[in-house]
TIBA-677628 format. One line per field, with one value per atom (N, C-alpha, C): residue number from 0; residue in three letters; z negated, y, x. Coordinates in nm, 4 decimals. Example, Ala and Ser with C-alpha at 12.3 -4.5 7.8 and 13.67 -1.06 7.14 Angstrom:
BEGIN
num: (0 / 0 / 0 / 1 / 1 / 1)
residu: (ALA / ALA / ALA / SER / SER / SER)
pz: (-0.7800 / -0.7800 / -0.7800 / -0.7080 / -0.7140 / -0.7870)
py: (-0.5690 / -0.4500 / -0.3300 / -0.2250 / -0.1060 / 0.0030)
px: (1.3190 / 1.2300 / 1.3200 / 1.2850 / 1.3670 / 1.2900)
END
This chain:
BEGIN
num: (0 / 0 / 0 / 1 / 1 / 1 / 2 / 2 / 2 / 3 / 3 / 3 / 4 / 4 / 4 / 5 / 5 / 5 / 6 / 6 / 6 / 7 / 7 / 7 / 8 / 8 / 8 / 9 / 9 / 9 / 10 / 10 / 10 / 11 / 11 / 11 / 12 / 12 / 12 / 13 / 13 / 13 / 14 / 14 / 14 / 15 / 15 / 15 / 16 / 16 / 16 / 17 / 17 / 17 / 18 / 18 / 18 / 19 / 19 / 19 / 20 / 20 / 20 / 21 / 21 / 21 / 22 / 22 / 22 / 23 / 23 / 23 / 24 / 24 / 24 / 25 / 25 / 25 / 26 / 26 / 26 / 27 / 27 / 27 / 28 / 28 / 28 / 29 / 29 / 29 / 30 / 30 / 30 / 31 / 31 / 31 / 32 / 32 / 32 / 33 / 33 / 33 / 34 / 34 / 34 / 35 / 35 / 35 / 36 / 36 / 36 / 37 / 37 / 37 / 38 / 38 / 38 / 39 / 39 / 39 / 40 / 40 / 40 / 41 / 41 / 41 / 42 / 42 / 42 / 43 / 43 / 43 / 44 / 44 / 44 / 45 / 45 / 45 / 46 / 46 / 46 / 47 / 47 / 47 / 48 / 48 / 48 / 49 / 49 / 49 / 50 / 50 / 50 / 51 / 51 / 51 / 52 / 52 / 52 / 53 / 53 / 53 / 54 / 54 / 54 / 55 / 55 / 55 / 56 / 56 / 56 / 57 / 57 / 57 / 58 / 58 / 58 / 59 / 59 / 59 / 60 / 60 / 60 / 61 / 61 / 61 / 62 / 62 / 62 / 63 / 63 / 63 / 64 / 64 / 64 / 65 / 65 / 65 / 66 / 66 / 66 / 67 / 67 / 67 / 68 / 68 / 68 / 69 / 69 / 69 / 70 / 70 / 70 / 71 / 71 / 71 / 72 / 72 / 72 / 73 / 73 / 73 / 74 / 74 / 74 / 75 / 75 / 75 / 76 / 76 / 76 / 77 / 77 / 77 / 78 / 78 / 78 / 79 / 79 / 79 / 80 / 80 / 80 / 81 / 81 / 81 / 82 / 82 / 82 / 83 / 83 / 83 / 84 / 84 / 84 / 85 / 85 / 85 / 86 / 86 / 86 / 87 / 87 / 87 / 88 / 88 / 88 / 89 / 89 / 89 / 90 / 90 / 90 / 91 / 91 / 91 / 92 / 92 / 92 / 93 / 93 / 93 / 94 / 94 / 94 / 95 / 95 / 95 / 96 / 96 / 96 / 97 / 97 / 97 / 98 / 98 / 98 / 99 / 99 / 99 / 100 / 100 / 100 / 101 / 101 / 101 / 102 / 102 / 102 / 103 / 103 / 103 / 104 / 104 / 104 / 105 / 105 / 105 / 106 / 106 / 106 / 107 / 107 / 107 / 108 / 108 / 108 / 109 / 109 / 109 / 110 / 110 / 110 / 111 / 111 / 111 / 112 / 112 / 112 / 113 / 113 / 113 / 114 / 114 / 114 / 115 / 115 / 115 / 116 / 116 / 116 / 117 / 117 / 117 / 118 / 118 / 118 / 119 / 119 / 119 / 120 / 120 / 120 / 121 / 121 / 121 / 122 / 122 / 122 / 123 / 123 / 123 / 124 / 124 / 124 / 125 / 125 / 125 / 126 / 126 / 126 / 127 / 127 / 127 / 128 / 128 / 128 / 129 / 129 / 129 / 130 / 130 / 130 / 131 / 131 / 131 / 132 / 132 / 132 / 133 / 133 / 133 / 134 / 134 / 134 / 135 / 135 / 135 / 136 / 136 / 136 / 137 / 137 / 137 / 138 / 138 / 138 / 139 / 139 / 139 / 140 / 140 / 140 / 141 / 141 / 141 / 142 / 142 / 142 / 143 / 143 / 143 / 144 / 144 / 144 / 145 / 145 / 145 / 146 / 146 / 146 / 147 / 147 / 147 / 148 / 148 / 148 / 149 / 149 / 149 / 150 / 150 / 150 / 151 / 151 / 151 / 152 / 152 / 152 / 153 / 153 / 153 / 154 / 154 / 154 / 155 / 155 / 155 / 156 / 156 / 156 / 157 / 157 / 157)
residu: (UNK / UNK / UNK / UNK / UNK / UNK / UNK / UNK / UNK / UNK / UNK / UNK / UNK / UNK / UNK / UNK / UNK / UNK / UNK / UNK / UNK / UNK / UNK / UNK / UNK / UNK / UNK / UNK / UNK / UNK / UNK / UNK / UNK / UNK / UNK / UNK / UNK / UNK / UNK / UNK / UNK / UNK / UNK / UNK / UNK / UNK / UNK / UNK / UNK / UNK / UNK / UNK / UNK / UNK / UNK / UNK / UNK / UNK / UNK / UNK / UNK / UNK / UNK / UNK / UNK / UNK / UNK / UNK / UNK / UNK / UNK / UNK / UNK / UNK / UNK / UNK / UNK / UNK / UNK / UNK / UNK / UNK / UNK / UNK / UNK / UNK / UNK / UNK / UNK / UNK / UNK / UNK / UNK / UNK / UNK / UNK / UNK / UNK / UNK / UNK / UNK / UNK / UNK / UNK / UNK / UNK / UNK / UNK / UNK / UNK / UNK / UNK / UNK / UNK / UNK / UNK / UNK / UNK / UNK / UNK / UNK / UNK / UNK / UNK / UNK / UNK / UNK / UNK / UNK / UNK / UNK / UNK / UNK / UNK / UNK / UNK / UNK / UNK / UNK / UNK / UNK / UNK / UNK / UNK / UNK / UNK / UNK / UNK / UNK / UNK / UNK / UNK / UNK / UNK / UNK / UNK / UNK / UNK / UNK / UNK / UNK / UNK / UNK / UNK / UNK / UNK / UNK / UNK / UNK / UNK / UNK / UNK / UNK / UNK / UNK / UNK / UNK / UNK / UNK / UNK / UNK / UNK / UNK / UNK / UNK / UNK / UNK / UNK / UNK / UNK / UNK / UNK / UNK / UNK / UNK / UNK / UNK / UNK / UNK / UNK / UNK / UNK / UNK / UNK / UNK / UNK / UNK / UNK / UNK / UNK / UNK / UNK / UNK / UNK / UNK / UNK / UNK / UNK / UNK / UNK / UNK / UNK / UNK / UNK / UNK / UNK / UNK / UNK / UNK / UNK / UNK / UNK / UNK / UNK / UNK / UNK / UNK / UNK / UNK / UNK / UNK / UNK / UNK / UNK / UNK / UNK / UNK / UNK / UNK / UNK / UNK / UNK / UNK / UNK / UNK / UNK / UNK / UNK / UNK / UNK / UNK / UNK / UNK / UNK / UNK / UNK / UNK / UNK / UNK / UNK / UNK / UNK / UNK / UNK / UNK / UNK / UNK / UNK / UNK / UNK / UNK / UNK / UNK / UNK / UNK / UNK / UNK / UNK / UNK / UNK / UNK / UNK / UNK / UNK / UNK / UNK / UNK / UNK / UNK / UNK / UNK / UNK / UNK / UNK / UNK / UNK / UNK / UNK / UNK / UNK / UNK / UNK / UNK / UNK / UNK / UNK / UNK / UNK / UNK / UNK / UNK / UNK / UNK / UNK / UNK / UNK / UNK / UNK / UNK / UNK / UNK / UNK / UNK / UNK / UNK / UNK / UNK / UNK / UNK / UNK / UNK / UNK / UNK / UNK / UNK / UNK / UNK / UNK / UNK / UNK / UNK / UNK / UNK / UNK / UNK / UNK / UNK / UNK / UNK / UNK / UNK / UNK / UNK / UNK / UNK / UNK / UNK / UNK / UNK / UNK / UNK / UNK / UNK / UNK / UNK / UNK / UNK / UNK / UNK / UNK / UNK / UNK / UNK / UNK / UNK / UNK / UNK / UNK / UNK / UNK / UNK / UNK / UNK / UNK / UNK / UNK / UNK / UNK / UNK / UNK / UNK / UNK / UNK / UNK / UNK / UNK / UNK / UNK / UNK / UNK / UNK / UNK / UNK / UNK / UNK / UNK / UNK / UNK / UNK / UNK / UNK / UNK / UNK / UNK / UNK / UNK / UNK / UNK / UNK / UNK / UNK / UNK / UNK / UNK / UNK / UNK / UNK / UNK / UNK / UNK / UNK / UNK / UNK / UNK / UNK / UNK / UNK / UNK / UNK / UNK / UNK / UNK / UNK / UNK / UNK / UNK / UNK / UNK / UNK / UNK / UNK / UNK / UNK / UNK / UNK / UNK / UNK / UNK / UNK / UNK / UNK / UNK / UNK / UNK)
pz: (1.8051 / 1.8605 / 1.7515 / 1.6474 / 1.5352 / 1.4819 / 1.4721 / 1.4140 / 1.4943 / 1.6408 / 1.7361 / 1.7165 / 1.7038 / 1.7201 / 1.6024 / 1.4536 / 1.3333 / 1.3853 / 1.4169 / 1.4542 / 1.5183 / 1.6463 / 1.7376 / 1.6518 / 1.5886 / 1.4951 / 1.3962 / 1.3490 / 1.2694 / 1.3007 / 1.4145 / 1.5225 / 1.5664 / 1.5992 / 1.6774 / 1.5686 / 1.4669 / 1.3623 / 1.2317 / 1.2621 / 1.2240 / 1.2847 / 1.1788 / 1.2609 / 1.2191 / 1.3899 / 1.4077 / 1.4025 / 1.3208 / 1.4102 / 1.3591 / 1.4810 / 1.4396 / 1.4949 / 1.3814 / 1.4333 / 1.4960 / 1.5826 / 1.6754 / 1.5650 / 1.5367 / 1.4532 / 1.5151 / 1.6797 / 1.7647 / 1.7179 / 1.6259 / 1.6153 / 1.5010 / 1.5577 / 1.4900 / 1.3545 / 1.2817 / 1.1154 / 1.1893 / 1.0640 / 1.1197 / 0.9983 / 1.0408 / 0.8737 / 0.8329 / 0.8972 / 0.7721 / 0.6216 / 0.5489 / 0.4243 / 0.4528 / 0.3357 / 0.3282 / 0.2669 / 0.3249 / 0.1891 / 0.2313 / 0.0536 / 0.0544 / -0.0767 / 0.0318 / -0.0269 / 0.0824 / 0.0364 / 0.1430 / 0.2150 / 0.3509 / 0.3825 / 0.4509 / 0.3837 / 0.4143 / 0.3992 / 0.2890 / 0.2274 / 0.3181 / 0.4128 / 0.5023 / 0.4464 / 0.4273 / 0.3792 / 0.5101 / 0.5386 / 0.6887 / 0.7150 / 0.7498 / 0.7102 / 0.8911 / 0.8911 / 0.9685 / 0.9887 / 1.1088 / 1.0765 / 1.1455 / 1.1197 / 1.1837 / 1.1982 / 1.1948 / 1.2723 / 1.2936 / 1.3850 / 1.4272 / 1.3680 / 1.2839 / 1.2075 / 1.0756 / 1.0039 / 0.9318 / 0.9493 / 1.0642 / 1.1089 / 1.1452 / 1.0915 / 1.1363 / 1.0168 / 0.9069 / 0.7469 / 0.7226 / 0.8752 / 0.8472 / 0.7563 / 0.7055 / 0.6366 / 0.7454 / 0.8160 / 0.9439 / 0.9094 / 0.8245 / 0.7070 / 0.6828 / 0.6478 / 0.6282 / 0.7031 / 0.7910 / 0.8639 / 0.9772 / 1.0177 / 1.1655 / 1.2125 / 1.3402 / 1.3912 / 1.5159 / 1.5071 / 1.6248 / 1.6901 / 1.7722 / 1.8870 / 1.9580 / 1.8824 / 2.0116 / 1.9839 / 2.0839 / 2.1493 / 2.1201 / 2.0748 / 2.0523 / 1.8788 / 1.8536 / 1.6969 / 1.6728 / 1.5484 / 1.5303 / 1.4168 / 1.4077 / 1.2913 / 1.1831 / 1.0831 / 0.9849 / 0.9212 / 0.9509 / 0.8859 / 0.8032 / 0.6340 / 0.5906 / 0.5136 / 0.4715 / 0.4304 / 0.3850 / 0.2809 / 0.2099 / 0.2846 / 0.3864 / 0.4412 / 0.5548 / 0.6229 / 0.7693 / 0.8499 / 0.9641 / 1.0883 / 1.1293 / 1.1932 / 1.2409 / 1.4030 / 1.4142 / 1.6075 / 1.6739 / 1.7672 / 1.8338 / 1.9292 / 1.9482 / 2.0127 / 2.1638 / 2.2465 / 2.3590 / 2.3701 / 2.3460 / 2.3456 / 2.4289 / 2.4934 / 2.5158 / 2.4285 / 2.4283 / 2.3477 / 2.3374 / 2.4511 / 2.4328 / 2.3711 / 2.2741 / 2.1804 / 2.0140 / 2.0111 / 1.9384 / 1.9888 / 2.1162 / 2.1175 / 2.1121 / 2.1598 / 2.1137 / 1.9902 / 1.9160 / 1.7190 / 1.7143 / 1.7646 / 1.7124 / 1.7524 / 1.8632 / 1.9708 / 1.8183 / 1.8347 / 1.7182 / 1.6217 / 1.5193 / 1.4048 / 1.3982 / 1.5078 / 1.5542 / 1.4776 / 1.3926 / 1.3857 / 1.3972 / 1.4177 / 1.4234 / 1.2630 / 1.3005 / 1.1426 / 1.0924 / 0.9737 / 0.8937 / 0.9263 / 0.9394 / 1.0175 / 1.1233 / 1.2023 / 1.3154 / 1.3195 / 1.4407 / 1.3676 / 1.4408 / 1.5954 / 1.6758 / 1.5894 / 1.6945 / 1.6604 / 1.7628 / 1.8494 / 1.9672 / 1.8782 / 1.8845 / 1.9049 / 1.9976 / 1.9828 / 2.0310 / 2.0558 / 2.2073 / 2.2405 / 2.2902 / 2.1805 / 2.2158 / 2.3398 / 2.3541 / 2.4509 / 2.3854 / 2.3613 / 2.3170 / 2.4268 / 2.4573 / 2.5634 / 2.5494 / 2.4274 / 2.4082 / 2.2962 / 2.3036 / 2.1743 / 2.1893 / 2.0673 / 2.0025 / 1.8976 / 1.9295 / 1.8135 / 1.7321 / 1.5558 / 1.5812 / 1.4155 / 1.4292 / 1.3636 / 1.2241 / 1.1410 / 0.9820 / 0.9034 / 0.9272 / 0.7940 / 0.8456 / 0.9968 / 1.0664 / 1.1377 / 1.1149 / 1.1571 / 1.3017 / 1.3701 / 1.5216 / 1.5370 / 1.4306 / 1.4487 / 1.3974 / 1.4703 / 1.4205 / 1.3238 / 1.2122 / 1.1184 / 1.1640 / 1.2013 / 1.2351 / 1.3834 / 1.3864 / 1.5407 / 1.5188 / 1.5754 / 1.6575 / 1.7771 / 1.7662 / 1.8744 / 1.8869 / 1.9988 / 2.0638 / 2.0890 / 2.0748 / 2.0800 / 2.1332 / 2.2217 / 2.2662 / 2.2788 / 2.2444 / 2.2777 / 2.3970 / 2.4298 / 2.5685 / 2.6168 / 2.6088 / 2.6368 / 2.5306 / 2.4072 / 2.2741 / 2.2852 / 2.2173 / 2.2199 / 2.0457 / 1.9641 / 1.8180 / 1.7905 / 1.7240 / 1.7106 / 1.5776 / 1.5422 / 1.3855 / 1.4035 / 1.2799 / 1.2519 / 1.1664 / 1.1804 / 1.1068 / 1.0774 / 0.9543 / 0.8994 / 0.9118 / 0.9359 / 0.9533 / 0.8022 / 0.6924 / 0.5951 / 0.5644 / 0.5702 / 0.5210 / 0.6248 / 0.7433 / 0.8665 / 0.8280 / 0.7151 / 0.7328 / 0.7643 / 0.8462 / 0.9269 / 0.7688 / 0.7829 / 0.6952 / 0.7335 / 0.7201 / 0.7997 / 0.6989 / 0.7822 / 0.7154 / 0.7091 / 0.8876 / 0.9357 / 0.9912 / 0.9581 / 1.0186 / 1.1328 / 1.2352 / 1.3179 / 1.3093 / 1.3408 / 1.3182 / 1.3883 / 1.2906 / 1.3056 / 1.3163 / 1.3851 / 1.3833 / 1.3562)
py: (-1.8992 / -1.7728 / -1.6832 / -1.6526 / -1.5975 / -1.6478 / -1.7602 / -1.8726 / -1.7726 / -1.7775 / -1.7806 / -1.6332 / -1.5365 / -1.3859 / -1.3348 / -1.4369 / -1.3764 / -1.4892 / -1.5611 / -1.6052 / -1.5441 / -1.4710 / -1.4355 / -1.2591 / -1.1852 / -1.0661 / -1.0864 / -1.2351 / -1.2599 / -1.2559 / -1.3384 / -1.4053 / -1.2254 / -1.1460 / -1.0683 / -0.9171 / -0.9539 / -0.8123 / -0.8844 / -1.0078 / -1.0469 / -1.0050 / -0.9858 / -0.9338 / -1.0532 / -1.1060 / -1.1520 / -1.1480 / -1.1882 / -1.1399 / -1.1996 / -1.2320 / -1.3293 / -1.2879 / -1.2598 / -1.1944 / -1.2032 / -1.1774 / -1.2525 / -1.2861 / -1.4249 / -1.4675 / -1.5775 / -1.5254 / -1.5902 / -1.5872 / -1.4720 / -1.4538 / -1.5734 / -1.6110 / -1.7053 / -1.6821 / -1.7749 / -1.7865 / -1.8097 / -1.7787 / -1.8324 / -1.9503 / -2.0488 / -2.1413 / -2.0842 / -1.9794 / -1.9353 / -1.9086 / -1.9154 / -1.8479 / -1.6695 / -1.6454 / -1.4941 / -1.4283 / -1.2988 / -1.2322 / -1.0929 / -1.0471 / -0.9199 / -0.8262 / -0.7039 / -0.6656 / -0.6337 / -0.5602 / -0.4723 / -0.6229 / -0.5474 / -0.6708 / -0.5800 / -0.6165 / -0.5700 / -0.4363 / -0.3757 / -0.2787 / -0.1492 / -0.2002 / -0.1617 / -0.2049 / -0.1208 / -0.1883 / -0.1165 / -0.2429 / -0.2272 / -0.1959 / -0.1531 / -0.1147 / -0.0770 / -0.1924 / -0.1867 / -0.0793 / 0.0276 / 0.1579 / 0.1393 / 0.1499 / 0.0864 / 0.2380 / 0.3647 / 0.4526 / 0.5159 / 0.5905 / 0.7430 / 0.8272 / 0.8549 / 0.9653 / 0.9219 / 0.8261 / 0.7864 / 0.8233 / 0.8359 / 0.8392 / 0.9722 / 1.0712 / 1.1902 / 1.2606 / 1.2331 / 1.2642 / 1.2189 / 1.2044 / 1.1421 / 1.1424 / 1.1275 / 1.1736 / 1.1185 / 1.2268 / 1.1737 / 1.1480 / 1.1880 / 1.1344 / 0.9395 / 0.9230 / 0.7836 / 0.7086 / 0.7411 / 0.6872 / 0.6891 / 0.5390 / 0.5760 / 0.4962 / 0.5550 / 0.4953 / 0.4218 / 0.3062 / 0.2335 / 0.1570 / 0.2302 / 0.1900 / 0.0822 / -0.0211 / -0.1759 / -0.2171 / -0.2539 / -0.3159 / -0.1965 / -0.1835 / -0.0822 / -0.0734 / -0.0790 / 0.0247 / 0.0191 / 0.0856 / 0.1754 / 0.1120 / 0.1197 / 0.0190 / 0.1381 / 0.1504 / 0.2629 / 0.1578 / 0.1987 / 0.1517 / 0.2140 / 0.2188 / 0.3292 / 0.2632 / 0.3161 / 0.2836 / 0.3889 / 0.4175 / 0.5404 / 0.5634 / 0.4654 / 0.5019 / 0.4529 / 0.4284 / 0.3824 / 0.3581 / 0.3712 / 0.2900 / 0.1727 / 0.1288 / 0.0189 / 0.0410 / -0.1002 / -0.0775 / -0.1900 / -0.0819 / -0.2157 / -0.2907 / -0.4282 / -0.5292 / -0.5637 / -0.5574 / -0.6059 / -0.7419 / -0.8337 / -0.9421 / -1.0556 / -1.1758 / -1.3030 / -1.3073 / -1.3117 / -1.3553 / -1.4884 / -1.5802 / -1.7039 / -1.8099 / -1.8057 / -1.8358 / -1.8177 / -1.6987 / -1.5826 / -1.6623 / -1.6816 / -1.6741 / -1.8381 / -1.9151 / -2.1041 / -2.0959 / -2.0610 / -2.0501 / -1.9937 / -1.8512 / -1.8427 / -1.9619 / -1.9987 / -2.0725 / -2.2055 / -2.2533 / -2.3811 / -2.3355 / -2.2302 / -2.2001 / -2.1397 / -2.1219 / -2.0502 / -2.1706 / -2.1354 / -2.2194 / -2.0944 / -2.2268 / -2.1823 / -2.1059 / -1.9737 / -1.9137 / -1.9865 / -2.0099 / -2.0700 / -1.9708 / -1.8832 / -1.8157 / -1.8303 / -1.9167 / -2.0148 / -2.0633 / -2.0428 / -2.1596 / -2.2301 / -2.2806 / -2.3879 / -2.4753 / -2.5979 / -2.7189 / -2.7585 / -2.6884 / -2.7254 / -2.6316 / -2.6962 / -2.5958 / -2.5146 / -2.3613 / -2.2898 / -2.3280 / -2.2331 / -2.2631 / -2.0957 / -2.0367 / -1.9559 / -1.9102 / -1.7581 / -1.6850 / -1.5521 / -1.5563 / -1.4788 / -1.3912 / -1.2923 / -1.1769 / -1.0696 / -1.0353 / -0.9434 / -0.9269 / -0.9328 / -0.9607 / -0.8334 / -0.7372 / -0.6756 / -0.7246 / -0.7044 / -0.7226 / -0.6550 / -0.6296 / -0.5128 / -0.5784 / -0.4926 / -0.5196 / -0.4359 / -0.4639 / -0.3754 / -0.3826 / -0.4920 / -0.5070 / -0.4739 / -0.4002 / -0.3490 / -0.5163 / -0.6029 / -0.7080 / -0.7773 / -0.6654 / -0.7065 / -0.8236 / -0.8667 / -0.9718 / -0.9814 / -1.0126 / -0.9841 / -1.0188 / -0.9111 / -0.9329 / -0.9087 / -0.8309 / -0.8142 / -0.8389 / -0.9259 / -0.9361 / -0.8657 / -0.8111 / -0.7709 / -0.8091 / -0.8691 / -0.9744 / -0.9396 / -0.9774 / -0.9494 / -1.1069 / -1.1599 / -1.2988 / -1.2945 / -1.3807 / -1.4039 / -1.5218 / -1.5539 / -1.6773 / -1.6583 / -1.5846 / -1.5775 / -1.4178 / -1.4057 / -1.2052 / -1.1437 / -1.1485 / -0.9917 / -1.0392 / -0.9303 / -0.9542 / -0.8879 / -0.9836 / -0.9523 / -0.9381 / -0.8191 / -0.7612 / -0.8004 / -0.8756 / -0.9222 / -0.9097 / -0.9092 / -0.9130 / -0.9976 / -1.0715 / -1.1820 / -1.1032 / -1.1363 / -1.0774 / -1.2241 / -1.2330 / -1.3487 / -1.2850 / -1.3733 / -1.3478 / -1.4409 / -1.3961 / -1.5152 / -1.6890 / -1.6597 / -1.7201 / -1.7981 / -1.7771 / -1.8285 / -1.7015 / -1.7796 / -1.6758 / -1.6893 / -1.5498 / -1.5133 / -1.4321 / -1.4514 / -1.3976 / -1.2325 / -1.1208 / -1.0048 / -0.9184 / -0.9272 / -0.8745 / -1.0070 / -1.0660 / -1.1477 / -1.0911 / -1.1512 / -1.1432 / -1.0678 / -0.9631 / -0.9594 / -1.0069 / -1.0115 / -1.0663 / -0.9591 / -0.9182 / -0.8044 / -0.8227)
px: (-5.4015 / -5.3575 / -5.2991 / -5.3724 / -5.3164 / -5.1737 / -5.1330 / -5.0421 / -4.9329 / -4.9595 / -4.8606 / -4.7889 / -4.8997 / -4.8762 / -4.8166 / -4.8232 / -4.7813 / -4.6432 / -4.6050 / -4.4510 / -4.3967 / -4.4419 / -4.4079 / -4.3476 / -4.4318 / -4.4148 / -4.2826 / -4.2886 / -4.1826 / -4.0523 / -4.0555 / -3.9375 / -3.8335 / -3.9363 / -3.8690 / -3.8731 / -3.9417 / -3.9176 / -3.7734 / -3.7343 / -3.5740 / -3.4897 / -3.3462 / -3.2324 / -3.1358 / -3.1087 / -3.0268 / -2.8602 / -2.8138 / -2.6440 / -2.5628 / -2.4787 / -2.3479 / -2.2407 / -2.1491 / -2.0121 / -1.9529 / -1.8577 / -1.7624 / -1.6620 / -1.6596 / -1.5560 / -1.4718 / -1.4363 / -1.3657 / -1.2062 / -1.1908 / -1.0547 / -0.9960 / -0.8679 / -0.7970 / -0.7380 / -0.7691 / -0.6222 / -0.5293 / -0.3963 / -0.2884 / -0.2545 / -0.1907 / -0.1467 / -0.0164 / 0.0143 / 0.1386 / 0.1273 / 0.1784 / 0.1593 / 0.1341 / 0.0644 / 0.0129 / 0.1275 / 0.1764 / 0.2751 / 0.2471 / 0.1884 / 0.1242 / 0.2027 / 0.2424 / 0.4204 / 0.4638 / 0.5871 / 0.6630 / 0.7223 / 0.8328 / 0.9025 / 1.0220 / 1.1454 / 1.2432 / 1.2635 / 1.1870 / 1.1342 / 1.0552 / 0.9632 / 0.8907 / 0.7549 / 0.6621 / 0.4880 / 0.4140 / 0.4002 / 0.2878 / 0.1274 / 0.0333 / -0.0551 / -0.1642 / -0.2300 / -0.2976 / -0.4275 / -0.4185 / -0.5024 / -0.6305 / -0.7205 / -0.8613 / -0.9328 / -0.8793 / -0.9316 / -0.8145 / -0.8127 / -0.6797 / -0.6817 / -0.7796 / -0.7893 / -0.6568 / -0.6785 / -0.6173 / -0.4633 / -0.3758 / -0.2705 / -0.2165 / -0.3456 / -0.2559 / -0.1923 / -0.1936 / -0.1003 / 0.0614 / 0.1030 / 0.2258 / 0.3065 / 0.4399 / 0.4968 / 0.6548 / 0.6541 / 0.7824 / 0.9061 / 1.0057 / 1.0771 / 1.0386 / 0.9744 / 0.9343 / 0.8312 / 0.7131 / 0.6349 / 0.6668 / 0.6201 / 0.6139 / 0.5376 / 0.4127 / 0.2956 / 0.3596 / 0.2950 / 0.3549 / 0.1629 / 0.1335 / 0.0566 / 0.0334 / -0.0185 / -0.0264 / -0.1842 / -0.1871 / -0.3427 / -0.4440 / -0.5449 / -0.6662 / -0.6373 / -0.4716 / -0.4771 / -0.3645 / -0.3410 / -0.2189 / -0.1946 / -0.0552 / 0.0117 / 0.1448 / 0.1087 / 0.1875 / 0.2726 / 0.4064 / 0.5584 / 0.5778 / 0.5901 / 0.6468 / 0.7536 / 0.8794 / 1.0075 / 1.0645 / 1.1343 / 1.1909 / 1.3427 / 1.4246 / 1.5448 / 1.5796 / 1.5026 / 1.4935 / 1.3843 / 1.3970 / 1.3345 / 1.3443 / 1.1872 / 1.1940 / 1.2094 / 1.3497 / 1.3786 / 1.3166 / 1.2221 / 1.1665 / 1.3057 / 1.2580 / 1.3607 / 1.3096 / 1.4113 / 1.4025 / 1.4460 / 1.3768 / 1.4187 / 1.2946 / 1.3945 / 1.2403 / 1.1740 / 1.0356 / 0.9141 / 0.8897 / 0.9035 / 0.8510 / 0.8626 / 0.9408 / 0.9495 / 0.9006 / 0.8768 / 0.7450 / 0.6067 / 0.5994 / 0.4373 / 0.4441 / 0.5264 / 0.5291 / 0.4798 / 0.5809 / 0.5170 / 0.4175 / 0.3683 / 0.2614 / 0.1267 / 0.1071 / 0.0072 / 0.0428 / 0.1219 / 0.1359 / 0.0879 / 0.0511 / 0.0010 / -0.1246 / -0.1461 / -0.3149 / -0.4234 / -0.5363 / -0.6457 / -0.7527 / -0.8883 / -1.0514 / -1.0347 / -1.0896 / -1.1474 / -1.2545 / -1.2567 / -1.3319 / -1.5015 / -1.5049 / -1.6440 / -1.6595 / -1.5836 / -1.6251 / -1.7320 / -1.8398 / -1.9940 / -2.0201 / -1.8872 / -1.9157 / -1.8619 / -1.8292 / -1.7634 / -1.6268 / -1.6827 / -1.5369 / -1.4257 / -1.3245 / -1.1997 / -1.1345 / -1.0828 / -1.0762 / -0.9288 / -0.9289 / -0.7743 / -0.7546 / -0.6143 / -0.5844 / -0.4872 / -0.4637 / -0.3533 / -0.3059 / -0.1873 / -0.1193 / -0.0707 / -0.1332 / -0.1141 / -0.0277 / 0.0040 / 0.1354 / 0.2136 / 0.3080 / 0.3848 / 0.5273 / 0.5298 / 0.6509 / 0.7051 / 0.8402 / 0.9446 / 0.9827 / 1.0116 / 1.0851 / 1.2462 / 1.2975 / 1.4270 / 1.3878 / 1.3550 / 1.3536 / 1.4465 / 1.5254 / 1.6597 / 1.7815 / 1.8267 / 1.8982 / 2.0178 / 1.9877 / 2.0218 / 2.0358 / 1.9516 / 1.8792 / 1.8381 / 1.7860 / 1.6955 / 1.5156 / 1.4367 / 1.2931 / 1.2957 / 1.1850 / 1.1688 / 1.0035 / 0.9430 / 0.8053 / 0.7484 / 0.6742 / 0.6215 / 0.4572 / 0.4417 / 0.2713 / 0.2633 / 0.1424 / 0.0908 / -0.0534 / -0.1337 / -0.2754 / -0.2742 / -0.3992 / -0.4615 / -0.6193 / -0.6439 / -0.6929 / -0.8078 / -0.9381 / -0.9903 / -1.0865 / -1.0781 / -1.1852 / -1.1944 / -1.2967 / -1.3216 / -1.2337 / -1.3043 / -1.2489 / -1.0348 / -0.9901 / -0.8666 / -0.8284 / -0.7387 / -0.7678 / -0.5777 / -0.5289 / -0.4071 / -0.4385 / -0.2627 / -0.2026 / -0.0616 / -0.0280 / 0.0841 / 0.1825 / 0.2443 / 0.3195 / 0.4983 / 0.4952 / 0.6930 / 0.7723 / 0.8666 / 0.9759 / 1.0714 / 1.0780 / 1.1390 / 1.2377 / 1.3837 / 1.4484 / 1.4063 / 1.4041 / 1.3525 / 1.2056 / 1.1414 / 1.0239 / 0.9014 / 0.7884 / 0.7396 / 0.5975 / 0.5436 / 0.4149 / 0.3586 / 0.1934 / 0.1155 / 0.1337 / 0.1159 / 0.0775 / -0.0878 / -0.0772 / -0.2189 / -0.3160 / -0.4125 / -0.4586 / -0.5603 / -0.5425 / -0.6247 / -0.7864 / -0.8235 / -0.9430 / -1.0503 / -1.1739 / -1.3175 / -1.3940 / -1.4402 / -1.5489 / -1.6667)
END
């Protein structure tokens, strides 16, 4: 009885916890640095975003956070363009994060995807995307440089 009640004290005076580390890597290469002389900057509170500098920043709003462009002589234009082709590549480069602690592999969904034009070319240079492996939904960002794609924002793990 004793055995049981000092396990039982143990068992439940531990703290458990395991992250949701549902969110995906990407296998692109990493590139950390402006891009197309735009430095991107993923904002993980709102507070952070109210120091603008409107001249050169600009907050762009997707999924549950806010994303700061800053550039000394332009704007970035978002693109109206098909995605499905954006989200093919991305779905092909999606892997399990290494803080993964199943064994099955995860199969993602890429639920929303923006474009936007930074080198005035009208062609993407930055996509933001929302991903998906089940319930949580995890916002990243990948730059297309010189047509090869690199991860910028990876997916978050909470």
């Amino acid at each position: 009885m004793k055995a049981t009640v000092v396990f039982l004290v143990l068992l439940l005076s531990s703290d458990h916890a395991i992250a949701d580390c549902s969110a995906p890597d990407l296998a692109f290469e990493r590139h950390n640095g402006k891009i197309s002389g735009f430095k991107i900057i993923k904002l993980w509170d709102e507070s952070e975003g109210r120091n603008l500098d409107k001249n050169h920043d600009t907050l762009i709003k997707f999924g549950d956070y806010d994303f700061l462009l800053s550039a000394e002589d332009r704007k970035p234009v978002k693109l109206n363009i098909d995605t499905t082709h954006i989200s093919q590549k991305l779905l092909a480069n999606f892997r399990n994060s290494p803080d993964y602690l199943n064994s099955e592999k995860l199969t993602f969904r890429v639920s929303d995807i923006e474009a936007y034009d930074l080198s005035g070319d009208s062609k993407e240079n930055l996509v933001l995307f929302n991903v998906s492996s089940g319930a949580n939904v995890y916002s990243g960002a990948v730059g297309i440089i010189d047509g090869t794609w690199k991860t910028l924002i990876d997916p978050t793990c909470y």
